[in-house]
C-alpha positions in Angstrom: -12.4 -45.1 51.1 -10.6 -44.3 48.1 -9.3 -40.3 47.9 -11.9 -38.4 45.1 -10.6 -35.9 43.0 -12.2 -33.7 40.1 -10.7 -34.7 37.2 -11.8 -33.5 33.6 -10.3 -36.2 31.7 -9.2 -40.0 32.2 -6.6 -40.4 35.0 -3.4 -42.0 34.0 -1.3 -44.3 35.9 1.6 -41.6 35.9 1.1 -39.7 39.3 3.9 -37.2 38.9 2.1 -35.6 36.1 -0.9 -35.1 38.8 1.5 -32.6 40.5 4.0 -31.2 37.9 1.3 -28.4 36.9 1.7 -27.1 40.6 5.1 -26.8 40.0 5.1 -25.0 36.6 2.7 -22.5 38.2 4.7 -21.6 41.0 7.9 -21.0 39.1 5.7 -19.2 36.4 4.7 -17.0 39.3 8.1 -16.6 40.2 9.2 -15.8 37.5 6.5 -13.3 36.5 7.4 -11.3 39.8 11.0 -11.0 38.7 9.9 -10.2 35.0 7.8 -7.1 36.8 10.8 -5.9 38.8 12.8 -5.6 35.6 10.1 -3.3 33.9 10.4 0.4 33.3 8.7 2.3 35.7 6.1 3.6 32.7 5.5 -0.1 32.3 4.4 -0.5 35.8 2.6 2.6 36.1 0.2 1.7 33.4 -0.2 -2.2 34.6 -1.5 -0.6 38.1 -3.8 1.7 36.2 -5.6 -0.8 34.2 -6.3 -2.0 37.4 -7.7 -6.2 37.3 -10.5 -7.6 34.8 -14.1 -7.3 36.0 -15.2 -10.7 37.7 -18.2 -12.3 35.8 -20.1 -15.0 36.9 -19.5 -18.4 35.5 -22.5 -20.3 33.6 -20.8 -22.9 31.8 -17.6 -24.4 31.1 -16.1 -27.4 29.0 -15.5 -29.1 32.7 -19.0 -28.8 34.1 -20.6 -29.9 30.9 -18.7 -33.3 31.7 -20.2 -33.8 35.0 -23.2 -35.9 36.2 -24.3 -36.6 39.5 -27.0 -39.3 38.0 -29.9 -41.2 40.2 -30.5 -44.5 38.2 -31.0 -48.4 38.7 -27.3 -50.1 37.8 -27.8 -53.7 36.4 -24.2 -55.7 35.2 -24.0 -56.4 31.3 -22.0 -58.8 30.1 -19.5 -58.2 26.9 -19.4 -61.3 25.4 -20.8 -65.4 25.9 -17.4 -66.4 27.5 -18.2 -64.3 30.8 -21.3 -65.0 31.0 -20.8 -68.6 31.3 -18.0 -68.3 33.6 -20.8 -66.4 35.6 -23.5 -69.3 35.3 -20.3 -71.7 36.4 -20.1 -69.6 39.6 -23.7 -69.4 40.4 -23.5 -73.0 40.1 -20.3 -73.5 42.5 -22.0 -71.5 45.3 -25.5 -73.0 44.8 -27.6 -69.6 43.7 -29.5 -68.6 41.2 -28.3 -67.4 37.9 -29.7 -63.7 38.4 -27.7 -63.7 42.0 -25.4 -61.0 41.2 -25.0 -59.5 44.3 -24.2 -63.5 45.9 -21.7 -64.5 43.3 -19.6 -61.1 42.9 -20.1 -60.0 46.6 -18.9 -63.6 47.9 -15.3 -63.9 49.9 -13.7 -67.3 50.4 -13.8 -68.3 54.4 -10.5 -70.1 53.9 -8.5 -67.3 52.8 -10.5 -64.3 52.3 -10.1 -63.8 49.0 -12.9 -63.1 46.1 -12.5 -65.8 43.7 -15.2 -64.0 41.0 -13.9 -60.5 41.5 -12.7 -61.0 38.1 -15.9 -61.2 36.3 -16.9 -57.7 38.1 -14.1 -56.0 36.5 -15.1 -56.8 32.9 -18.7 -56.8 33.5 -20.1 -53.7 31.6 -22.3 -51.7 34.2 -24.7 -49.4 32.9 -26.8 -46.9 34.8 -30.8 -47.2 33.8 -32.5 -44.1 34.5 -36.4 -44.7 34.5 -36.0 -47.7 32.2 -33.6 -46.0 30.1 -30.2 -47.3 29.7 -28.3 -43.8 30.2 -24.8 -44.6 30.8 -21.8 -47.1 31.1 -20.1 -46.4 34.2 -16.1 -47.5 35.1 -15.3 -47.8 38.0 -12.3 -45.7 39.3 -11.1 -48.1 41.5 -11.5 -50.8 43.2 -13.4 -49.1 46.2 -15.8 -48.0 43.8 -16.1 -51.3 42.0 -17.2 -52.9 45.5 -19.8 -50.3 45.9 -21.0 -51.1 42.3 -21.3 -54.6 43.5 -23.2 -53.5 47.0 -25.8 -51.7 45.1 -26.6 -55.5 43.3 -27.8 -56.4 46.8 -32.0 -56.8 47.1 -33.6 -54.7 49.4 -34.4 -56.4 52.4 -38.4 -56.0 52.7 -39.2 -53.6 49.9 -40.3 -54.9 46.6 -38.6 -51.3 45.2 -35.6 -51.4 43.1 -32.1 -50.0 44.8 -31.4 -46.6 43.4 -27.8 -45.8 43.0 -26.6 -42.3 43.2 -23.4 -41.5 40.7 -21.0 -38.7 40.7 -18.0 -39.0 38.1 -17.1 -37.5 34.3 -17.9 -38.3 31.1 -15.0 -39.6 29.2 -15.0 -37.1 26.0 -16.5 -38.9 22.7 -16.2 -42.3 24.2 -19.0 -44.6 23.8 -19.3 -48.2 24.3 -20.0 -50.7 21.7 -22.1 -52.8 21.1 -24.6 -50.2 23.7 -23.6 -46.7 22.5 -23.8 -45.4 25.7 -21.8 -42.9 26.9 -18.4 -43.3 29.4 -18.7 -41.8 32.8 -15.7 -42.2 35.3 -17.1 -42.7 38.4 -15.2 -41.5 41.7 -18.3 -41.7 44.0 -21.7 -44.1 43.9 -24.0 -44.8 46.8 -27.1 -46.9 46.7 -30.5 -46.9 48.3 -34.6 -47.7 47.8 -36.8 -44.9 48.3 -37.9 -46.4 51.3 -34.4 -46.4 52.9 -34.4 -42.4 51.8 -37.8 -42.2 53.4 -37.0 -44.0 56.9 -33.5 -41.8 57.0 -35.2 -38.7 56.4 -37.8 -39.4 59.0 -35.1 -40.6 61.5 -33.4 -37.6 61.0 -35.9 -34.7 60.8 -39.5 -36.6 61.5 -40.9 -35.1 58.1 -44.2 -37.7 56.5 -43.5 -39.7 53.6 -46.2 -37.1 51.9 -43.6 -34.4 52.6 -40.6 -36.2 51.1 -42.4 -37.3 47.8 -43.7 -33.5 47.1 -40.0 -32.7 47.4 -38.9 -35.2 45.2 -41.6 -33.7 42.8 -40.6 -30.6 43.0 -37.0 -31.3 42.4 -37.7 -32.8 39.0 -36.6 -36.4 40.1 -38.5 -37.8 37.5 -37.6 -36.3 34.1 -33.9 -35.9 35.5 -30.6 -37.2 34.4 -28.2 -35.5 35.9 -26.2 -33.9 33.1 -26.5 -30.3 33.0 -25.8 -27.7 36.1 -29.3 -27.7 36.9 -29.8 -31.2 37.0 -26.8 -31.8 39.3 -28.2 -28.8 41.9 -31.4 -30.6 41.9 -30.4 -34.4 42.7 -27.8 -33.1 45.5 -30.4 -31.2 47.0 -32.6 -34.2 46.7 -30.4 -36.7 48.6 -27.9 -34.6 50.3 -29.8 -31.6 52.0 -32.4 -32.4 54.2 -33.4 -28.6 55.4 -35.2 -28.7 52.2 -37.8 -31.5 54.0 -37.4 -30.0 57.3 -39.0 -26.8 55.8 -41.6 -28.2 53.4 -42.8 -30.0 56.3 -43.0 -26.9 58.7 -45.4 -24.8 56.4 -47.4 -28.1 56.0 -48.2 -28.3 59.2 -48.6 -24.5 60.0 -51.1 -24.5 63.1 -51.4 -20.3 63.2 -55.2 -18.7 62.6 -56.5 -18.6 59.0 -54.0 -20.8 57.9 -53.9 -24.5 57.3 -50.7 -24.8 55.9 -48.6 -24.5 52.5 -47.5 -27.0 49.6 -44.7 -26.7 47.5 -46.2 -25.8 44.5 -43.3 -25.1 42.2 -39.0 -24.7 42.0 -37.4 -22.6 39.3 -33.7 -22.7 38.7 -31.7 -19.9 37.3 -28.0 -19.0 37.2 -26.6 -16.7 40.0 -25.8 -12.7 38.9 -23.8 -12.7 41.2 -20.0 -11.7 40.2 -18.5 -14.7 40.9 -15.6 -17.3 38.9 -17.9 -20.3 40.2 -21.0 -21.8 38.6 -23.6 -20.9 40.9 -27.2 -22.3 40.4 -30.1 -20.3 42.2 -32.9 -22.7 43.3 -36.2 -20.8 44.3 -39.2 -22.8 46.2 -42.4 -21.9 45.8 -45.2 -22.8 48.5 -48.6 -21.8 47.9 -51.3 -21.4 50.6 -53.9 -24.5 51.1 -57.2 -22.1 51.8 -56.2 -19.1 49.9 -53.5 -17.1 47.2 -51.0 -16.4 49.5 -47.5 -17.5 48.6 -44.3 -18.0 50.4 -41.0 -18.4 48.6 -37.3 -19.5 50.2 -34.0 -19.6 48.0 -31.0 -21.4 48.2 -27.9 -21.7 45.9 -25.7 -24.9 45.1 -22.0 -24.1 43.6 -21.4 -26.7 40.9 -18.3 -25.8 40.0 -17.0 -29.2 40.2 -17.9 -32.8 39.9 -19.3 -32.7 44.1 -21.8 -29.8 44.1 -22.2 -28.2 47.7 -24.4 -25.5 49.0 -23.2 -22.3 48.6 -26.0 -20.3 50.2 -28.4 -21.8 52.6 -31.8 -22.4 52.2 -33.6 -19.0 53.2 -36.5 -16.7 53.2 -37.0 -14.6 50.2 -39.1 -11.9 48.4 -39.1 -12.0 44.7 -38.7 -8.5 43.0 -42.1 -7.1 41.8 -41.9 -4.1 39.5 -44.2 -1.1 41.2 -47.1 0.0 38.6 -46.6 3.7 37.5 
């Protein structure tokens, strides 16, 4: 699998300028030591009593406004009448139907190995449909991800629900396509699945109900969500990347104690972190309310999305809102 980087803007094809930054910073930290030494003792007497700037946390920056981590359906457009017949030409060739995609892009040669329709994948326009929406235009970064665009073409094999394919990448500043107006995203990571392969993984991997794994879904905002802002992002890695969320929904579910016949989650708030910290860190707070009476229970966790792959930053715990006392 290709390498994944966060980038904040196109890559070029010029790798040296990848690592010349590096370079420039460690010579301008050189240098600055050197600059220090040469100072008058005053001089360095009042940099040491400034002491260092204050560390605030991070909410937003002009890099994590570009990411998305989007869950959408991604259906091949073609540009123009030309490609579209050389696609029809294929599908004839190999004896499928015209709405094969997945047959004639995915297919390999037996003589040699080699994709003969590969081509038409590259300058096929593939845009990302979230909830019927077309949302964005996704390019490929490679061709590691182009394969993965093709493999989430591929019908699910006893489910009548449409694949779901999970993209992290960038959006490309003010670039939209024409004639579809949609915005650019660079994508350095896409995996596919139907909700039934999320359900069966789930349940192979921590036994929660199908139930269980839809309320979290709910709760998560998987609907309404496209995976643009901070929040967003926290939410959908959550979703598909963090399955102590379902292990713990489905434990007060199925609390078996006296007086109690178990908890739902009833709500999830997100909120920045004030926590001093130079990473974006989204607070997530589950609410689980009681099925036979008002009680509440409440667990936290925090997701840094700092860059373009989100990760937990503090797991999934316990926790007691702060109640102001009456006077």
């Amino acid at each position: 699998m290709a390498e994944h980087k966060d980038v904040g803007e196109v890559p070029t094809n010029n790798t040296e300028s990848v690592f010349m930054p590096q370079i420039e910073l460690a010579d301008g930290l050189m240098n600055g030591s050197q600059a220090d030494q040469a100072l008058p003792q005053s001089a360095a007497s009042n940099n040491l009593s400034s002491g260092p700037e204050p560390v605030t946390q991070l909410k937003q920056n002009h890099l994590t406004e570009n990411y998305v981590y989007a869950v959408g359906v991604l259906k091949p457009v073609f540009p123009n009448k030309g490609l579209q017949q050389a696609f029809y030409s294929a599908a004839r060739t190999l004896k499928v139907s015209e709405h094969d995609y997945y047959s004639v892009l995915n297919y390999i040669d037996p003589c040699n190995g080699f994709r003969p329709y590969l081509y038409i994948a590259e300058q096929i326009e593939w845009v990302l449909t979230i909830h019927d929406i077309d949302s964005y235009l996704l390019l490929p970064r490679a061709k590691a991800e182009l394969l993965c665009f093709i493999d989430a073409l591929k019908p699910a094999e006893n489910s009548l629900l449409a694949v779901q394919s999970t993209a992290i990448g960038v959006l490309v500043n003010g670039a939209t396509s024409q004639p579809l107006s949609l915005p650019k995203v660079i994508c350095n990571h896409l995996f596919s699945q139907t909700l039934d392969n999320l359900h069966e993984a789930l349940k192979s991997e921590t036994g929660v109900t199908t139930s269980v794994i839809q309320d979290v879904l709910k709760g998560l905002e998987y609907q309404p969500n496209n995976g643009r802002g901070n929040f967003s992002r926290a939410k959908n890695y959550l979703a598909y990347r963090y399955p102590e969320i379902y292990l713990t929904t489905h434990a007060l579910k199925n609390v078996s104690k006296a007086n109690e016949v178990g908890f739902f989650l009833n709500d999830v708030k997100t909120s920045y972190s004030d926590l001093a910290s130079p990473h974006v860190i989204v607070d997530l707070v589950f609410t689980y309310k009681s099925k036979s009476s008002k009680r509440e229970k409440h667990y936290h966790c925090s997701v840094d999305v700092t860059h373009q792959f989100p990760f937990v930053n503090a797991p999934l715990q316990v926790y007691m809102p702060l109640t102001l006392m009456a006077g």
